[in-house]
N, C-alpha and C positions, 0 to 999 in steps of 0.2 A: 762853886766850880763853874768854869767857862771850857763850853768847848766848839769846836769848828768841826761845819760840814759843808764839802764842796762838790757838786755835783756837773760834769759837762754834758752840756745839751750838743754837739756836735764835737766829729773828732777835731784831733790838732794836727794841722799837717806838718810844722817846724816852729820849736821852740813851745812857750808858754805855758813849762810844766810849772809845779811848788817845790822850791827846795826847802829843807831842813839842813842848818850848817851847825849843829853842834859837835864839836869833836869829837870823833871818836862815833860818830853813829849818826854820818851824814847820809842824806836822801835826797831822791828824786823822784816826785811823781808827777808822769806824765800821761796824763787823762785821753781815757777813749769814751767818746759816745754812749751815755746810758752809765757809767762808772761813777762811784761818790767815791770820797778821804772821808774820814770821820781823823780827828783828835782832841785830844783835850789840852787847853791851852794853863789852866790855872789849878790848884789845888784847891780844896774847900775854902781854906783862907784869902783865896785870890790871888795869894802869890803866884807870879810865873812860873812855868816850868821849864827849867832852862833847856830841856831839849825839843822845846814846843817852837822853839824860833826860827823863823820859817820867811823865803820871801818869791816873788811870784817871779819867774823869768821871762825876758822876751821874748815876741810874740816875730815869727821870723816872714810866715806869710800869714793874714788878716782873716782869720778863720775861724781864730778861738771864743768861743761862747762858754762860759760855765755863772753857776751862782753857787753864791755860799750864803752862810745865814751862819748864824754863833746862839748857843744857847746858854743862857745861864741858869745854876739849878742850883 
């Protein structure tokens, strides 16, 4: 299993949240100060999760700091 965790070290002031674009159960998260995402990207077998797919949006004004790290288990 593979999964993701993203943490911002400063808020966002426009743009540069994560979306998830799977049908039917599309997201937006847009990170404050001190806030982590956790999910899991794979099943035990490593397959994908197809509603793990996910991709980062622009960054409107140059503010956004976060890190992420993936864990596998």
């Amino acid at each position: 299993m593979i999964a993701t965790c993203m943490a911002w070290l400063n808020d966002v002031k426009a743009g540069g949240g994560t979306a998830f674009i799977h049908p039917g159960e599309e997201l937006l998260i847009e990170g404050k100060k001190g806030s982590m995402a956790f999910w899991i990207d794979t099943k035990a077998n490593t397959k994908v999760l197809p509603n793990a797919s996910h991709g980062g949006c622009p960054v409107s004004i140059k503010t956004n700091s976060s890190d992420s790290f993936t864990y596998t288990v």
